[in-house]
C-alpha positions as CSV (number, residue, x, y, z in Angstrom):
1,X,0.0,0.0,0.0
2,X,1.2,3.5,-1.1
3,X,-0.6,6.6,0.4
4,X,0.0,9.9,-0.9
5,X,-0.8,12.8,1.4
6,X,-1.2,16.5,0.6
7,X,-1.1,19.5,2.3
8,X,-1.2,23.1,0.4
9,X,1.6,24.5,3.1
10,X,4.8,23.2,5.1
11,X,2.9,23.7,8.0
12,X,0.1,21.0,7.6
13,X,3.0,18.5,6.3
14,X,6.1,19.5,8.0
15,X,5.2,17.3,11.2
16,X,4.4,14.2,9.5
17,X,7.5,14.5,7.9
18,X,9.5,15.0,11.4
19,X,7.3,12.1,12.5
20,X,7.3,9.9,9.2
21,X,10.8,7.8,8.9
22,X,11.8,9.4,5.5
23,X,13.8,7.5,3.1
24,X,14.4,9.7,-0.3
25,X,12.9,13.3,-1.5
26,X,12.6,13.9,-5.2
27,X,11.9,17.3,-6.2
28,X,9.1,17.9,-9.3
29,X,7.5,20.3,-10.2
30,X,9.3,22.6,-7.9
31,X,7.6,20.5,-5.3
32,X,9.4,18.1,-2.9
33,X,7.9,14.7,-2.5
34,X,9.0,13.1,0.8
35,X,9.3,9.0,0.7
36,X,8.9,7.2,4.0
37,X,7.0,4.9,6.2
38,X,4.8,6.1,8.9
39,X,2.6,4.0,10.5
40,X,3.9,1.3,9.4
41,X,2.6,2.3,6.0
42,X,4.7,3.5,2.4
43,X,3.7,7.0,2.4
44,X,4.7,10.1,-0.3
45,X,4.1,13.2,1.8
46,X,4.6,16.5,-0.1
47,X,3.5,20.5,-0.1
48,X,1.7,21.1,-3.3
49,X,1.0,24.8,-2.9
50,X,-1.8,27.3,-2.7
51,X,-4.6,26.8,-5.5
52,X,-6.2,24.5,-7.8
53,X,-3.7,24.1,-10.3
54,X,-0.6,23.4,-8.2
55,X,-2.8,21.3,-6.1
56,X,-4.1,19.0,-9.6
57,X,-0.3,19.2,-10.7
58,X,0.9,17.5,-7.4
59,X,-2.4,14.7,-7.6
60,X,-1.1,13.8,-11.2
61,X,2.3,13.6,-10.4
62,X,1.3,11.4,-7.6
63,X,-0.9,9.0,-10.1
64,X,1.9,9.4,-12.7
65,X,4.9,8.8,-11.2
66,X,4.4,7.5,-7.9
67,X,1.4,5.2,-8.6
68,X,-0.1,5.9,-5.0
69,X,-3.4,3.7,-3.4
70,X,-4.4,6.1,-1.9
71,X,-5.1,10.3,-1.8
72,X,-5.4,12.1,1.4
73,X,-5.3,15.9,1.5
74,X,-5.6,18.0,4.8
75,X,-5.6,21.5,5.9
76,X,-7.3,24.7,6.8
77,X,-10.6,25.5,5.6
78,X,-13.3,28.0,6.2
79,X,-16.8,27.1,7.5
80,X,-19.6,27.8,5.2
81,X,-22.3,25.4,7.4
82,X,-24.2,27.6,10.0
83,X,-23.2,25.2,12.7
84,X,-19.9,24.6,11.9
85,X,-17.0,26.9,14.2
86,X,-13.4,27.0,14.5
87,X,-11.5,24.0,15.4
88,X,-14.6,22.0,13.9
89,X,-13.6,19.0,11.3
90,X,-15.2,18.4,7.8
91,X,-14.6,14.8,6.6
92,X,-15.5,16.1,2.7
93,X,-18.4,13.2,1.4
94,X,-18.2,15.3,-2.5
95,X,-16.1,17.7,-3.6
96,X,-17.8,20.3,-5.9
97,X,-15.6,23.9,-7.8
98,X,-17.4,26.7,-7.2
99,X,-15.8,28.8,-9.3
100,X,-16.8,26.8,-12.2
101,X,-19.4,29.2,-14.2
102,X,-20.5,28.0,-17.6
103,X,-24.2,28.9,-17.0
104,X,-24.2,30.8,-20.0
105,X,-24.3,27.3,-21.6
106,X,-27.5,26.3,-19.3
107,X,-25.2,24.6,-16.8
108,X,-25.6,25.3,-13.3
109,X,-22.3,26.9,-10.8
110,X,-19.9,24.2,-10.4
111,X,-20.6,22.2,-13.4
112,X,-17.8,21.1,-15.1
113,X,-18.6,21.1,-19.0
114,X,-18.8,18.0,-20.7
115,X,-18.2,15.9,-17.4
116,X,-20.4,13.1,-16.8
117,X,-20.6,14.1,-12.6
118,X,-21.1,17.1,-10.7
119,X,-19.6,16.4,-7.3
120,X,-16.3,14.3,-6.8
121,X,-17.5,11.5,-4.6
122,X,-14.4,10.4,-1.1
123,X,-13.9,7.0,-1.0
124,X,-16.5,5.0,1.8
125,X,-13.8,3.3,3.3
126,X,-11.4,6.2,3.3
127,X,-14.6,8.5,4.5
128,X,-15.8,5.5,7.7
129,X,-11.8,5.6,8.6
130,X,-11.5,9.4,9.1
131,X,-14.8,9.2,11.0
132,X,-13.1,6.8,13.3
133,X,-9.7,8.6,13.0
134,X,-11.8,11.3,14.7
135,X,-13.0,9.8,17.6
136,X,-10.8,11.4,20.2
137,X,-12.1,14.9,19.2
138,X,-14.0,15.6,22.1
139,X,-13.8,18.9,22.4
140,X,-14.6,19.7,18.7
141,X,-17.7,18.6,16.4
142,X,-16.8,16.3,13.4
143,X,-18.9,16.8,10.7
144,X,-19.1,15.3,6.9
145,X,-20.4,17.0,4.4
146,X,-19.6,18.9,1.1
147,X,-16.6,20.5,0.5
148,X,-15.9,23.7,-1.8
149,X,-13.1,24.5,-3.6
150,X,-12.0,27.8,-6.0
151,X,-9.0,30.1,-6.9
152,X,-9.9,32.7,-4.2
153,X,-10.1,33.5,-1.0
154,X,-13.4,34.1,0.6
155,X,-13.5,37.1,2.9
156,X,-17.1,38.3,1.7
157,X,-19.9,36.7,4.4
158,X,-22.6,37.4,1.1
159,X,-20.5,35.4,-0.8
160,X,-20.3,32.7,2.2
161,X,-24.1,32.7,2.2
162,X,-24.3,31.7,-1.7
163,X,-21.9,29.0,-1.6
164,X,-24.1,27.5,1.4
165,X,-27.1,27.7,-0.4
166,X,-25.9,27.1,-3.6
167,X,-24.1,23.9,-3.2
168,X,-25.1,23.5,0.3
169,X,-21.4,23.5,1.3
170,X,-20.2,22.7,4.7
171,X,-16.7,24.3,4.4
172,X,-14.9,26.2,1.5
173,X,-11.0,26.3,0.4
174,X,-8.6,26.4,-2.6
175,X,-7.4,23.3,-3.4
176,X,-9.7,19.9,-2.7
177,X,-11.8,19.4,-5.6
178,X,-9.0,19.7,-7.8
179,X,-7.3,17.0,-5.9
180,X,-10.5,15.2,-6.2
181,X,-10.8,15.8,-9.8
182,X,-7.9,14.4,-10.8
183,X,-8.0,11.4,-7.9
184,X,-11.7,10.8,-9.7
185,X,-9.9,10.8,-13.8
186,X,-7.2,8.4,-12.6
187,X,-9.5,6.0,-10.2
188,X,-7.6,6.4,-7.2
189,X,-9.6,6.7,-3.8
190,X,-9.4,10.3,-2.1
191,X,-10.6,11.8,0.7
192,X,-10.2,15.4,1.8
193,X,-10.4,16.5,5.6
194,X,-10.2,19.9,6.6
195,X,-10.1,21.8,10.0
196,X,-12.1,24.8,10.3
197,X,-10.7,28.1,11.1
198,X,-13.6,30.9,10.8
199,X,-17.1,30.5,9.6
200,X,-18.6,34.1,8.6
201,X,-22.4,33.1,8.3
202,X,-22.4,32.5,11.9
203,X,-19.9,35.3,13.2
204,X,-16.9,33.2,14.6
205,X,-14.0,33.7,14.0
206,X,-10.4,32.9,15.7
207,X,-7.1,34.0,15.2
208,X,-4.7,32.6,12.4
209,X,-1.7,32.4,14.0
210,X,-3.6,31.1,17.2
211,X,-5.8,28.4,15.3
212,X,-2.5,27.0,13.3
213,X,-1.2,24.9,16.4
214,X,-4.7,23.4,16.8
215,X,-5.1,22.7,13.0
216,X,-2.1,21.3,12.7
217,X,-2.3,19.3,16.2
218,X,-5.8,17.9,14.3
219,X,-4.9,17.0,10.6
220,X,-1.7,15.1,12.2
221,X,-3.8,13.2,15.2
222,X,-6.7,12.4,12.0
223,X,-3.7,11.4,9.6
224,X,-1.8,9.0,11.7
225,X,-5.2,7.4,13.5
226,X,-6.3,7.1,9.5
227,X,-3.0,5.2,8.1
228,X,-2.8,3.2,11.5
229,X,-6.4,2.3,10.6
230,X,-5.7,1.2,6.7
């Protein structure tokens, strides 16, 4: 089993690095891909970088090159559902781009022309094993849900609002469904997990520099409780 595991900054990698046994690095892309065994488990752990396209660059490579069971991306997300607050996780069930528009063409926001789905669908196994993985997380609600991803950053709490009624989204970021996507063309199981950081419809917010410990203390509990549990 070969897991490949994503994160769109050295923070929400660097300490399964520190804590993975690494045993080479190859560079592509400008990206470093970090070959080791944690848990037991082969794992490629890597930084793909902020936004869509890095982030589908860094899935393909993984397929291409690496040939990887498995996709797992983490990180920081913002909360779209009402209930959803800092510290909050979001085990993604679909994957959906918001930032998709061709409703000129009588599609509706999010559909990807010429594609035979709307919404990436996370693997049921991979989905019931984060779920688990989250057990411990007493102090924080687990939710799963739909995740939604575009190139930019949401700061507008009208623009919140429309992506939780829209697509009903339960958290939003910048590089999942692209992960997905490309997971989804090359028929490798993903999942996407995110830790919550703000959610504007319902007025919480936290700071960033003092929510990045507990994100990172999360996504690295969930990861290693997940590959122990493979």
């Amino acid at each position: 089993m070969n897991i490949g595991i994503i994160g769109a900054m050295d923070e929400e990698v660097e300490l399964l690095i520190k804590e993975a046994k690494i045993e080479k690095q190859e560079n592509k892309a400008g990206m470093i891909f970090n070959f080791g065994i944690l848990k037991n488990k082969n794992v490629v752990i890597v930084r793909c970088g902020i936004g869509k396209v890095n982030a589908a660059i860094c899935a393909q490579i993984l397929a291409d090159d690496f040939h990887v069971d498995y996709i797992i991306n983490v990180g920081i997300a913002g909360g779209i559902g009402d209930n959803v607050y800092p510290g909050d996780i979001v085990i993604g069930n679909n994957l959906v781009e918001h930032d998709v528009d061709a409703t000129a063409f009588g599609d509706k926001h999010g559909q990807i022309p010429n594609m035979d789905i709307f919404d990436f669908k996370c693997n049921e196994l991979l989905i019931e094993k984060a779920k688990e993985a989250c057990k411990e997380f007493t102090e924080h609600n687990v939710f799963v849900g739909r995740i939604v991803s575009g190139d930019q950053f949401i700061a507008d709490p009208s623009k919140i609002r429309w992506l939780r009624d829209e697509f009903n989204g339960m958290a939003c970021e910048m590089e999942g469904a692209s992960i997905a996507h490309t997971a989804y063309l090359n028929k490798i199981p993903f999942i996407v997990i995110r830790s919550i950081s703000d959610n504007a419809n319902n007025g919480a917010s936290m700071d960033y520099e003092k929510f990045k410990p507990i994100a990172i203390k999360n996504s690295t509990t969930i990861l290693r409780n997940m590959i122990n549990l493979l």
